[in-house]
C-alpha positions as CSV (number, residue, x, y, z in Angstrom):
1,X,164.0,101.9,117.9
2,X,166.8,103.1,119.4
3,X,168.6,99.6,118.3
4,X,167.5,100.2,114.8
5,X,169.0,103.8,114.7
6,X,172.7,102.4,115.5
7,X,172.8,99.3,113.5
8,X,171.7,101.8,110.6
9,X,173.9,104.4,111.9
10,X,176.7,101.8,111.6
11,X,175.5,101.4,108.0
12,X,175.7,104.7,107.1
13,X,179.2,105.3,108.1
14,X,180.0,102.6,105.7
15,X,178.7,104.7,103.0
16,X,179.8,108.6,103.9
17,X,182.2,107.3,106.7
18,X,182.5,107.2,110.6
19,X,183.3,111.3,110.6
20,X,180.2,112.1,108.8
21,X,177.1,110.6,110.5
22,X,176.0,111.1,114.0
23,X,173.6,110.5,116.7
24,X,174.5,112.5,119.2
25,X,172.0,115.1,120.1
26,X,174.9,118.0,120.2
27,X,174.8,117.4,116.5
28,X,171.2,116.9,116.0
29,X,169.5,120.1,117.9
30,X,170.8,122.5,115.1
31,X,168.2,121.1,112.5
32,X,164.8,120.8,115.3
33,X,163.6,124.1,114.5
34,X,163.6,127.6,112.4
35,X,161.8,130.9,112.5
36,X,158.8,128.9,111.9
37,X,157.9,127.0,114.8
38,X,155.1,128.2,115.8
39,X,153.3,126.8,112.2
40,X,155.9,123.4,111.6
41,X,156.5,122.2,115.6
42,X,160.4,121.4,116.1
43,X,160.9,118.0,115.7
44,X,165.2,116.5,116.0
45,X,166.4,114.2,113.5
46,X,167.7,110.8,114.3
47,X,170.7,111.0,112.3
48,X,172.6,113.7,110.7
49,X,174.2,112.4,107.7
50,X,176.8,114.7,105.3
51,X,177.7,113.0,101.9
52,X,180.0,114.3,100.2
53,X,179.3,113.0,96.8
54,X,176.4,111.8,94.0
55,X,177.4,107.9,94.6
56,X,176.8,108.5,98.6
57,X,173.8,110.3,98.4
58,X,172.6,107.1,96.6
59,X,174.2,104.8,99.2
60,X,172.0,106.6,102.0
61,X,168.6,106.9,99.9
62,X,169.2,103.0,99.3
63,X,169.8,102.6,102.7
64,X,166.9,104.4,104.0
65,X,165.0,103.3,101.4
66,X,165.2,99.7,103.2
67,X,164.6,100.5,106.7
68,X,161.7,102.8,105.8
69,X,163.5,106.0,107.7
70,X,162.5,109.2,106.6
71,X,165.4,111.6,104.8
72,X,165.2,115.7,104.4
73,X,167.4,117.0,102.5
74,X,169.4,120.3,103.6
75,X,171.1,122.7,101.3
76,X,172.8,125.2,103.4
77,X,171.2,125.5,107.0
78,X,169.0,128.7,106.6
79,X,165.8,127.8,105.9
80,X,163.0,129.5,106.9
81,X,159.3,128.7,107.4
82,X,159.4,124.8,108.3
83,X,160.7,123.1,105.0
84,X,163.4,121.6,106.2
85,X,161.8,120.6,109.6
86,X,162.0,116.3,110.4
87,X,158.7,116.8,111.2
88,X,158.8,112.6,111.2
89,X,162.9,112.6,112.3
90,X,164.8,110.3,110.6
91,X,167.6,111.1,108.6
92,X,168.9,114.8,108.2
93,X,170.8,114.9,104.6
94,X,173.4,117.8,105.3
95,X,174.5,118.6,101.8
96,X,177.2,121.2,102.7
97,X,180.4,119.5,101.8
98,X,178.8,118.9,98.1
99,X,180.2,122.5,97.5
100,X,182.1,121.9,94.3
101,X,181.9,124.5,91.6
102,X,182.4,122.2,88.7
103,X,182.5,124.2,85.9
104,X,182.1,127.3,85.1
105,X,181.3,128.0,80.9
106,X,181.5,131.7,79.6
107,X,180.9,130.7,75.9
108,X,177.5,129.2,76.8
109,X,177.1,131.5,80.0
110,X,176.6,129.1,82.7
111,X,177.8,127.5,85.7
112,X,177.3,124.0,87.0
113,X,177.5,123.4,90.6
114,X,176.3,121.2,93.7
115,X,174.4,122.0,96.2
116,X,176.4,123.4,98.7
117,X,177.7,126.5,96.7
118,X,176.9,129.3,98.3
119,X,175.9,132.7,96.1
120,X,178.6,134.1,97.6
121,X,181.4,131.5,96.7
122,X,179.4,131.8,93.0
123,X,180.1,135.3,92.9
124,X,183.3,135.6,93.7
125,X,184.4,132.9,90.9
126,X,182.2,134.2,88.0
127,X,183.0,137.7,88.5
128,X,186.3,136.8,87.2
129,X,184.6,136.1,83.9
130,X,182.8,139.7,83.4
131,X,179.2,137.4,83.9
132,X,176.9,137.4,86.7
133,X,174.7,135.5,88.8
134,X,171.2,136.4,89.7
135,X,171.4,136.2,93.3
136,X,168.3,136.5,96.0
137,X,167.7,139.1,98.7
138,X,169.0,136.6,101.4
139,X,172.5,135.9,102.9
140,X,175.1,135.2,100.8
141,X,175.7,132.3,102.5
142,X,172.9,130.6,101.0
143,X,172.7,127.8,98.4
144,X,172.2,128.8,95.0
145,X,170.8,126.1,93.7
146,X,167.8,125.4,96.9
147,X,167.0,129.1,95.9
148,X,166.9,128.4,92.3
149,X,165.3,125.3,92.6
150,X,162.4,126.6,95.5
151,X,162.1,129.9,92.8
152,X,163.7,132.6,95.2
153,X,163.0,136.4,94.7
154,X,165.8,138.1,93.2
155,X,167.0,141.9,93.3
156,X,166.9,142.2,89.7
157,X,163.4,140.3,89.1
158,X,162.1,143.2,87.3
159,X,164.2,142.2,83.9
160,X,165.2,138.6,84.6
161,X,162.3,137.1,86.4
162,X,162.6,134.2,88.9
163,X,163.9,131.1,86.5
164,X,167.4,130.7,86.4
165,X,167.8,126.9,86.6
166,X,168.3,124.9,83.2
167,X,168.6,120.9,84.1
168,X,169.6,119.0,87.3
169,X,171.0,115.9,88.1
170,X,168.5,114.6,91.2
171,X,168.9,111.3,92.8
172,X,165.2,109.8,93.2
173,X,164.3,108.0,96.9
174,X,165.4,104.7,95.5
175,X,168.5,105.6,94.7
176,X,168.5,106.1,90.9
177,X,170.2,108.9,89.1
178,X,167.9,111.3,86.7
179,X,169.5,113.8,84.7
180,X,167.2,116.2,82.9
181,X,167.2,118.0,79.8
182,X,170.9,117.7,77.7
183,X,172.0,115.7,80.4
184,X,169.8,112.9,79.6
185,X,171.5,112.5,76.2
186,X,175.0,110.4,76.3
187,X,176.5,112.5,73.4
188,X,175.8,115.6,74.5
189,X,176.3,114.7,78.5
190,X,179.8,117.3,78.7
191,X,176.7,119.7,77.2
192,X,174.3,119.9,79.9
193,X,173.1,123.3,78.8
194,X,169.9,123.0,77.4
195,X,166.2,122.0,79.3
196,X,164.0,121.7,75.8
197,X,165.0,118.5,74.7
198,X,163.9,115.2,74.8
199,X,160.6,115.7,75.3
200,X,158.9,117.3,79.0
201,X,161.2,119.7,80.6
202,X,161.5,117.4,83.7
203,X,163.7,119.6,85.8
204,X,160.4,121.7,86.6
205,X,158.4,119.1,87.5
206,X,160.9,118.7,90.7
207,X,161.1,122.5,91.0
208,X,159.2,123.8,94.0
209,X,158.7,120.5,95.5
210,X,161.0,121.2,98.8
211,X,162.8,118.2,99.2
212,X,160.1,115.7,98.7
213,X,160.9,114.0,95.5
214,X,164.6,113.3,95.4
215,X,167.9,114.9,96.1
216,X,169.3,117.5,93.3
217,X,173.1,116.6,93.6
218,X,174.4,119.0,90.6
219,X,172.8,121.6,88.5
220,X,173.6,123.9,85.8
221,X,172.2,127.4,85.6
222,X,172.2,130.8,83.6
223,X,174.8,133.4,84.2
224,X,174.1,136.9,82.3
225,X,176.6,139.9,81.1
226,X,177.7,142.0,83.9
227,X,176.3,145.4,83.4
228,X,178.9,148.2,82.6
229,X,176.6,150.4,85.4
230,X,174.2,149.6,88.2
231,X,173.1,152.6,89.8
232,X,170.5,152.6,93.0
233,X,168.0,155.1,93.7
234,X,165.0,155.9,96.1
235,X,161.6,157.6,95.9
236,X,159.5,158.5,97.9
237,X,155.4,158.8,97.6
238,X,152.5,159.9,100.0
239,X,151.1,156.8,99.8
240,X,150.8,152.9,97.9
241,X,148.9,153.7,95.5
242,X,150.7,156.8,94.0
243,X,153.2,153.8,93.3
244,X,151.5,151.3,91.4
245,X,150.9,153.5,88.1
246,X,155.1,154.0,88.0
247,X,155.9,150.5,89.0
248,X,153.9,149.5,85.9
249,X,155.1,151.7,83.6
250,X,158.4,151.1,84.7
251,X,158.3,147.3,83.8
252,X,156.6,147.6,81.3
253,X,159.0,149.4,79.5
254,X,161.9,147.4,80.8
255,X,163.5,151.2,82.1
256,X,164.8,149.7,85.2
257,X,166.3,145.7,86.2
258,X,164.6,146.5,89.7
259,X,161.8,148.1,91.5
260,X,161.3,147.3,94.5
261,X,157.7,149.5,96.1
262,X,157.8,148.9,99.9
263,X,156.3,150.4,102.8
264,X,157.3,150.6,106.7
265,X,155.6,151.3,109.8
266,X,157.6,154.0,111.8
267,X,158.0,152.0,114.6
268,X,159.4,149.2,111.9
269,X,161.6,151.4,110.7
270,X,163.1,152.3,113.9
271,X,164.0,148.6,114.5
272,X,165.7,147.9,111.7
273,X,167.9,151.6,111.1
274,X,168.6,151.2,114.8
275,X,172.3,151.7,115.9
276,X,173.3,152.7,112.1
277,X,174.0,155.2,110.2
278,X,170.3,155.7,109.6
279,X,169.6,156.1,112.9
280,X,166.6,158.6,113.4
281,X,165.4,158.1,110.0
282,X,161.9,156.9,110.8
283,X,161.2,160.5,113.1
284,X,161.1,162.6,109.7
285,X,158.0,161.3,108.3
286,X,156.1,162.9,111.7
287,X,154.5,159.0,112.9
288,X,153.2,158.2,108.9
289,X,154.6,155.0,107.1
290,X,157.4,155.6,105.1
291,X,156.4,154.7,101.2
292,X,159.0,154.3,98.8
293,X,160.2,152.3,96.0
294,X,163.9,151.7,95.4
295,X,164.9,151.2,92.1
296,X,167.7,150.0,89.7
297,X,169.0,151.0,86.3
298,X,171.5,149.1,84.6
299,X,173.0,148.7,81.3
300,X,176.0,150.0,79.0
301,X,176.7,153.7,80.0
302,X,174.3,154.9,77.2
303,X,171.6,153.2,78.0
304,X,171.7,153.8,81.6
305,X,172.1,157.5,80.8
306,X,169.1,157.1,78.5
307,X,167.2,155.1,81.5
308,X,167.8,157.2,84.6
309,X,166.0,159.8,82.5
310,X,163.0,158.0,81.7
311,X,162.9,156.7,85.2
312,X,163.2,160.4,86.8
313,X,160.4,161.8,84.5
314,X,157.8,158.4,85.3
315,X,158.9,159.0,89.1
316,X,158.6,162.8,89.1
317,X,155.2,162.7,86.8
318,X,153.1,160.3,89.7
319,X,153.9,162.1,92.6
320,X,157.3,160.8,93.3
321,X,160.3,162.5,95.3
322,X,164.2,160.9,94.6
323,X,165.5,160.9,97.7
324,X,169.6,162.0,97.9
325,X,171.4,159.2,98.7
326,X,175.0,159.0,100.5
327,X,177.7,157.6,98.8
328,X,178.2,155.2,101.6
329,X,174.4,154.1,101.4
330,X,174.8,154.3,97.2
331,X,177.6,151.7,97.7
332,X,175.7,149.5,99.6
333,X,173.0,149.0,97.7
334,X,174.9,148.2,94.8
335,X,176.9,145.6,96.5
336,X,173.4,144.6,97.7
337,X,172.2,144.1,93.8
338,X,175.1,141.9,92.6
339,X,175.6,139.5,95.8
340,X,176.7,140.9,99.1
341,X,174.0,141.4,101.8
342,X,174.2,144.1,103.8
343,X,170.8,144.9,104.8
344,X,169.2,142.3,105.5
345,X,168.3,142.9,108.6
346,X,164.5,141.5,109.1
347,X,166.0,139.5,112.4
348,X,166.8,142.2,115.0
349,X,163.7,141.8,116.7
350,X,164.4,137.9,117.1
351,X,162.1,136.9,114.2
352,X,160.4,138.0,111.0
353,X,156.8,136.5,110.0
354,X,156.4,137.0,106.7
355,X,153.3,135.3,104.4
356,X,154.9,135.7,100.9
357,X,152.6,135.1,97.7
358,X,152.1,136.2,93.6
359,X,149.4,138.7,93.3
360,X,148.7,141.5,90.8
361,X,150.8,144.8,91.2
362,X,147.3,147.0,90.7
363,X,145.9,145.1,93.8
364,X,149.3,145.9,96.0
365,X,147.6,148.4,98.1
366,X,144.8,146.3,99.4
367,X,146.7,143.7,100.0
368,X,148.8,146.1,102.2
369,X,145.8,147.7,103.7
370,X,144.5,144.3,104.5
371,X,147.9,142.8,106.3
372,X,148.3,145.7,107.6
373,X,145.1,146.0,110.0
374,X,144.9,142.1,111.1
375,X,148.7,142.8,112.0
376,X,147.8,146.5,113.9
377,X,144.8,144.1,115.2
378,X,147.2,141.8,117.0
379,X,148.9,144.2,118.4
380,X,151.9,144.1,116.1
381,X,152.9,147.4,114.9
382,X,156.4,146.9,113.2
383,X,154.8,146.0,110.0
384,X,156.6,146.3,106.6
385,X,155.4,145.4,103.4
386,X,156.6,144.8,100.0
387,X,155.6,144.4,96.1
388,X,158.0,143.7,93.2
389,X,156.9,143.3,90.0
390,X,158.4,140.0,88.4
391,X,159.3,139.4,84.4
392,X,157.4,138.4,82.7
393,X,154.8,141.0,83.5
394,X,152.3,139.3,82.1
395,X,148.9,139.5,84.3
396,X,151.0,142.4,86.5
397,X,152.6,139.1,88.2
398,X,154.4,140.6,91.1
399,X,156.0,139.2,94.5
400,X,154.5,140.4,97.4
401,X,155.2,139.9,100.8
402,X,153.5,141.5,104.1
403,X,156.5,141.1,107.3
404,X,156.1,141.5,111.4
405,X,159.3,141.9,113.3
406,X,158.1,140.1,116.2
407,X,159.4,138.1,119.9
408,X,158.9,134.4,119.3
409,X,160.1,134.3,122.9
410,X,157.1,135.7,123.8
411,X,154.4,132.8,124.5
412,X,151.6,135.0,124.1
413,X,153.1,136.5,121.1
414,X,153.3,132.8,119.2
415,X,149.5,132.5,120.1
416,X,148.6,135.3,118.8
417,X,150.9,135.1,115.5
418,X,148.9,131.4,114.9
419,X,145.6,133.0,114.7
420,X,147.0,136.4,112.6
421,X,148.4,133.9,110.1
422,X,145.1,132.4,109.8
423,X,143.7,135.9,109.1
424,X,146.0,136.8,107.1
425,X,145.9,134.1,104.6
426,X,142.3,133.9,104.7
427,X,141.8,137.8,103.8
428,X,144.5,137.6,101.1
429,X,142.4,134.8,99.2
430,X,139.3,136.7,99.1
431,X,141.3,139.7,97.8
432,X,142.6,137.6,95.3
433,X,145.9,136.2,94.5
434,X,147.9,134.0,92.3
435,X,149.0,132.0,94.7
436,X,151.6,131.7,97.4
437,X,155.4,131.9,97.1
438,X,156.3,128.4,98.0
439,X,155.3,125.2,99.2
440,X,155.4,125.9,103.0
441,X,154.0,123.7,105.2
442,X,150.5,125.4,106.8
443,X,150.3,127.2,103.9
444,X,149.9,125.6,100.6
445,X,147.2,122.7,101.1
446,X,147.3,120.7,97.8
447,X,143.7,119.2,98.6
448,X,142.3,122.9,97.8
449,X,143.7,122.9,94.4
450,X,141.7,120.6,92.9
451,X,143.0,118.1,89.7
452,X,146.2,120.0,90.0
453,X,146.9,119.0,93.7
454,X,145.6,115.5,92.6
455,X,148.4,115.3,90.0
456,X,150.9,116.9,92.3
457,X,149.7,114.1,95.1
458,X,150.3,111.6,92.2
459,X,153.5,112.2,90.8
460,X,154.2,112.4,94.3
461,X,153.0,109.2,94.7
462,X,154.8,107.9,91.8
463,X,157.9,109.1,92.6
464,X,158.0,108.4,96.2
465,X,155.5,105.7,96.8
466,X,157.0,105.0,100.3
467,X,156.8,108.9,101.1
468,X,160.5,109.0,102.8
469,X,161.2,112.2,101.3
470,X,160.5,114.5,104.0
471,X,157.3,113.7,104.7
472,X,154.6,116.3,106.2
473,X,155.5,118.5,103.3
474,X,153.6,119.7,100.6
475,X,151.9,118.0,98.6
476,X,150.9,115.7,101.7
């Protein structure tokens, strides 16, 4: 094996040269694991490969292709929750020097990039243009388009939804090239701007498949107006359900681009204001959780005049208090909104379990009441939990995620976070939900979903009849 590795290895550098392929396990450790190792075991790569174009990312599917090594595809190295795990080693596509912007078009108000942009690189480009980009509630550092591609949550879900992606270019595990949408059309290929032509919109059918059907190598996606104001505000409420009546109403009547209805344990709350200006925070609610919903209005300066209004009266009417908020705290939450992330800070306690799924915003509170007592039953008691409802509101869709700040160094701690899991997942389903977020590995079983997990194992099948695209992922 290990003869095979270097005589492929020595193939390789052919393709992406000597500089950017390696076997040495200084280079390979990085990948063997995330926060999600006690679900998706740590597993090393054999080779860590960094192409730096379409034509070598072909190069190295080809060659893998005829050795039979396996190849997962990384974006931007922060992953969570086991997707990008060699769970079978192999090859470890490092896409981080694709990071080209290559065009950015204000007349048709979007931007085509590869996938090593960053959001923050995005940002800083196309707000020289007045437009925006939709970014997630993640680093800035991550890639826009493995968040657009795996359907992140966004900050301003409320008004925009989740789908922001219009065609890709995706190199399939045989090496060809498929362009979707416009881009499959010679005469219109400087026009890749439009996803409803030429028959099935293909680019979806390799949306949420992590990794395992090709390698996107450029995609173009929607930018939107820049608001003329974004203005942050926070309510509080006595309890979950005093929030679900507002949050609907809110959506409904598109008054705010965000609404974001969370809840946090005190002793959750403690962890993550700790040594800031927030510190001591979590003592004024006297040992209750802290509910609250944070909220956005946006718009021209009339219309977010007009919308504050309406969104004081719906808060005010259900038993809702608007909290004062600093100028320092105001600040940050807008620079939160349009890109930079400055409170994310689910890590302090080493890691953050979280079991993210689609639900129905009138059933947020029992699936809060439920997380919440299998986590309290573990003996986890820094429990937050959120629920934002996502356009199109249709059904009450809404993103909802139940999160433990919790010691992974703990061994007894990772035992016990297997079985809550379990629990967890298993009490959520008989509540009822849409289903889960994304494909994560020991979550989404296809063979549960009946003829659609059969057609997802087929295409699967079709597309990657070898099953070299990082295998161990769902669909298989």
């Amino acid at each position: 094996m290990r003869a095979r590795i270097r005589e492929v290895e020595r193939k390789l550098a052919e393709v992406v040269g000597e500089e950017n392929v390696s076997s040495d396990p200084s280079d390979l450790v990085p990948f063997e694991r995330d926060d999600q190792f006690f679900l998706v075991p740590p597993h090393r790569p054999d080779l860590v490969v960094r192409p730096g174009s379409t034509r070598e990312v072909q190069g190295v599917l080809r060659l893998a292709r005829r050795y039979r090594i396996p190849v997962v595809p990384l974006a931007s190295g922060i992953n969570r929750k086991g997707l990008c795990i060699p769970s079978r080693g192999g090859i470890l596509l490092d896409l981080r020097r694709m990071n080209r912007i290559l065009e950015i078009n204000e007349e048709m108000m979007t931007a085509t990039i590869e996938p090593g942009v960053s959001f923050g690189q995005l940002v800083n480009e196309v707000r020289k243009t007045g437009l925006r980009v939709i970014t997630p509630w993640a680093p800035s550092t991550a890639s826009v388009l493995a968040n657009y591609m795996l359907r992140g949550i966004y900050g301003p879900a409320t008004r925009y939804g989740t789908d922001h992606l219009i065609s890709i270019e995706v190199v399939l595990p045989d090496g060809r090239l498929l362009r979707t949408g416009s881009l499959n059309t010679p005469t219109s290929r400087p026009l890749p701007y439009c996803n409803l032509v030429n028959g099935p919109d293909l680019c979806k059918l390799f949306q949420a498949n992590p990794g395992t059907m090709g390698v996107v190598t450029r995609g173009t996606i929607r930018l939107y107006p820049m608001p003329e104001v974004i203005k942050p505000f926070m309510a509080s409420f006595p309890d979950y359900q005093s929030m679900v009546k507002p949050a609907i109403e809110l959506t409904v009547k598109d008054v705010v681009e965000a609404c974001w209805t969370m809840t946090f344990t005190p002793s959750s709350l403690r962890t993550l204001t700790s040594g800031g200006r927030l510190e001591g925070f979590a003592d004024m609610f006297g040992g209750e959780d802290f509910f609250s919903m944070w909220l956005y209005v946006a718009g021209d300066k009339e219309r977010a005049e007009r919308d504050e209004q309406r969104m004081r009266r719906i808060v005010e009417e259900n038993g809702g208090t608007l909290l004062p908020l600093p100028p320092e705290t105001e600040e940050e939450m807008i620079k939160d909104e349009i890109w930079e992330r400055t409170s994310v800070r689910g890590w302090k306690k080493g890691n953050l379990y979280g079991c993210s799924f689609y639900g129905i915003m009138k059933l947020a509170p029992e699936y809060y009441r439920v997380c919440r007592e299998i986590s309290f039953r573990y003996g986890f008691d820094e429990f937050h939990y959120e629920a934002v409802p996502v356009a199109p509101f249709h059904g009450q869709l809404a993103y909802n995620d139940p999160c433990i700040l919790w010691d992974a160094g703990d061994p007894e701690q990772v035992r016990k976070m297997r079985r809550l899991h379990r629990d967890i997942m298993k009490a959520l389903l008989k509540v009822g939900i849409y289903g889960w977020f994304r494909p994560f590995p020991g979550v989404v079983d296809s063979r549960r979903m009946g003829e659609y997990g059969r057609l997802w194992r087929a295409l699967k099948e079709l597309v990657d009849p070898l099953h070299l695209m990082n295998p161990g992922k769902p669909p298989f």
